[in-house]
N, C-alpha and C positions, 0 to 999 in steps of 0.2 A: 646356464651361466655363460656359454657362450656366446649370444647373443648379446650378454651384460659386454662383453669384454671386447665381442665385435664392433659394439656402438662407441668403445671407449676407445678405442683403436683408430677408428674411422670419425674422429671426431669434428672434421673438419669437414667431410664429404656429404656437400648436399646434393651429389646427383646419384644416380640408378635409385632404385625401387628397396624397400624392407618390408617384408610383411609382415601380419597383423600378429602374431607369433614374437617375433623379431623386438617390434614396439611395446607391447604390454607385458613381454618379461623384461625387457629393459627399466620401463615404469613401475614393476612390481618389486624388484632389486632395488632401485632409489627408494621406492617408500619403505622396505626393511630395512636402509642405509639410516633414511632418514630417522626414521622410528629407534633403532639401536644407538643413533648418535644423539637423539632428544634423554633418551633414557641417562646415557653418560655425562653428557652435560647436567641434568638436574643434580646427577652425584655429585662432578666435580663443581655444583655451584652450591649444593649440601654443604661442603665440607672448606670451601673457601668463603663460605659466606658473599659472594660477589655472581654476578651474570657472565662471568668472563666465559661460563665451560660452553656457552650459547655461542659462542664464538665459534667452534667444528662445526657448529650446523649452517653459519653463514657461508665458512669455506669451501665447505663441501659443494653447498648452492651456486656459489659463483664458478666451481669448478665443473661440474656437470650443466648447467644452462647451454654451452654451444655443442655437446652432446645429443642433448633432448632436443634440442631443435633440429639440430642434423638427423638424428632419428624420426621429427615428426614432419618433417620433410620431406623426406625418402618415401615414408610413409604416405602420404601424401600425393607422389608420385605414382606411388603403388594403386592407386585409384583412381589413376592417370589425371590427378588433379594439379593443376599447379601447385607449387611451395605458397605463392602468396595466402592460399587460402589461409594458413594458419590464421594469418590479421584478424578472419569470421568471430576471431573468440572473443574480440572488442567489442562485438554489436552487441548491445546489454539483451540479456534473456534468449535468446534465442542464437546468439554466435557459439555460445560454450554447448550447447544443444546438437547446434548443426556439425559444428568439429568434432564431438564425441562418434555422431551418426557416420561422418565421411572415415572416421579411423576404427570403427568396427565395421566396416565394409569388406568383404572380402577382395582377395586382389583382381585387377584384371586380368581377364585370361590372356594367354600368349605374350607378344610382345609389344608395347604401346611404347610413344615414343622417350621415353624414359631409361629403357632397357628391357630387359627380359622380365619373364614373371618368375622371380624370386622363390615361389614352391620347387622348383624345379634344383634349386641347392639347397641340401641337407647342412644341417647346422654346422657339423663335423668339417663341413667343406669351405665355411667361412674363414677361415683361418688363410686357405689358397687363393682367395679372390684377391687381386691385384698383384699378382708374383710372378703370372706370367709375362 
């Protein structure tokens, strides 16, 4: 959960590095968000007869999108790849392929021009990162 809340924190910063840890519990937290907020919408559209309760799952979308790209960014970086790569997921069949492949990659060792390798801080310590 820290990770969730690091990314949510940081929702603006596309640079230094997150690793692959970092990215797919932040993506694992949105799709329980998603998923608990599809379930309560259906209710509140049960019980109002209307699609309005579909409404929290749009907001929530538009609230988390420069999150998740900030996260798949960093991410990104952590494989010492450019940010632009993300765009790969436009090329039909094989961009959504290659960005899954470069974001289960492990990170680069040491330090690439990015910043540091990210293994080297413990979750716990997220919290300190930018205080000093």
């Amino acid at each position: 959960m820290n990770y969730y809340k690091y990314c949510i924190k940081n929702y603006a910063n596309f640079s230094g590095r997150a690793r692959r840890k970092e990215y797919w519990i932040f993506l694992l937290c949105n799709l329980i968000i998603f998923t608990i907020l599809g379930f309560l919408a259906e209710f509140i559209n049960t019980f109002t007869s209307t699609n309005e309760g579909f409404l929290l799952i749009g907001i929530y979308g538009l609230f988390i999108i420069t999150p998740h790209l900030a996260c798949a960014v960093r991410r990104l970086h952590d494989v010492n790849k450019s940010g632009t790569y993300w765009f790969v997921r436009f090329i039909p069949l094989i961009g959504p392929i290659w960005l899954l492949i470069l974001f289960l990659e492990n990170s680069w060792e040491g330090q690439n021009k990015y910043g540091m390798n990210p293994k080297k801080i413990d979750a716990s310590e997220l919290e300190n990162i930018g205080k000093e």
